[in-house]
C-alpha positions, -999 to +999 in steps of 0.1 A: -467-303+864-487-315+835-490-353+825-497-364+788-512-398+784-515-415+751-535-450+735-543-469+711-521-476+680-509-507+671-505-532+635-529-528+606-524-536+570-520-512+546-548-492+537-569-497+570-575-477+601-561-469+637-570-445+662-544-425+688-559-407+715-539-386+742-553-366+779-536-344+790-540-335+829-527-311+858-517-276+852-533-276+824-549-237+827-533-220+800-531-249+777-526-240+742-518-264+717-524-302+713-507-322+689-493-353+673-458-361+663-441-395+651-406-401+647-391-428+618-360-446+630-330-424+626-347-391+626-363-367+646-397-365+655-416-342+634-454-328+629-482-350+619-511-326+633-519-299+654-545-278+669-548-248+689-565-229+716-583-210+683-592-243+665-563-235+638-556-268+630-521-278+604-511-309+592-482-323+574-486-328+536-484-366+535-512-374+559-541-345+544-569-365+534-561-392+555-558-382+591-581-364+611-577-345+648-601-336+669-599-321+703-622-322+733-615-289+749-635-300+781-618-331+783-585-319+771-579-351+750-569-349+713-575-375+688-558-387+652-578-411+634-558-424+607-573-440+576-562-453+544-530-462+566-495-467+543-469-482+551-440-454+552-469-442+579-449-466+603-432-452+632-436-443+668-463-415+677-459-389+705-487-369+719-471-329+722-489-303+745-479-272+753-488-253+779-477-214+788-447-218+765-436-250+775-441-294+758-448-322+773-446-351+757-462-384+759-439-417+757-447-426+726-472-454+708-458-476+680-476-476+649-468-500+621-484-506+587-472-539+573-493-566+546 
């Protein structure tokens, strides 16, 4: 079994700064991929950022220049440090693992960006 844990997020005005972090724990061995997803209301969750077992790291167009992951590979946590914060950035943010194959999902940390 493998257990993703996510914090932080919160309320910030536009054009400041939040941090997510997620840990991910159990049978972990053959874990490959650590990754952040948020989902607007009404639609499906989709990619913010991602990194691999190689360090290839993607993100989605909106956020480049803005966010930034980083993963521990010792701890197994990931991190998205989110600057310069808008406000369509607003939405609810899942921590995605996967591990031989398989996702695991966090339950999800509201993030909203409102003056």
């Amino acid at each position: 079994q493998v257990q993703v844990v996510e914090s932080g997020g919160g309320s910030v005005q536009p054009g400041g700064s939040l941090g997510l972090s997620c840990a991910a724990s159990g049978n972990i061995a053959r874990l490959y991929s650590m990754g952040w997803y948020r989902q607007f209301p009404g639609k499906q969750r989709a990619l913010v950022a991602d990194t691999t077992v190689s360090d290839v790291t993607t993100y989605v167009h909106t956020v480049k220049g803005r966010f930034t992951i980083s993963r521990d590979k010792a701890k197994n946590t990931v991190t998205l440090q989110m600057n310069d914060l808008k406000t369509e950035d607003t939405a609810v943010y899942f921590c995605k693992v996967e591990v031989d194959g398989l996702e695991y999902w966090g339950q999800g940390t509201q993030v909203t960006v409102s003056s």
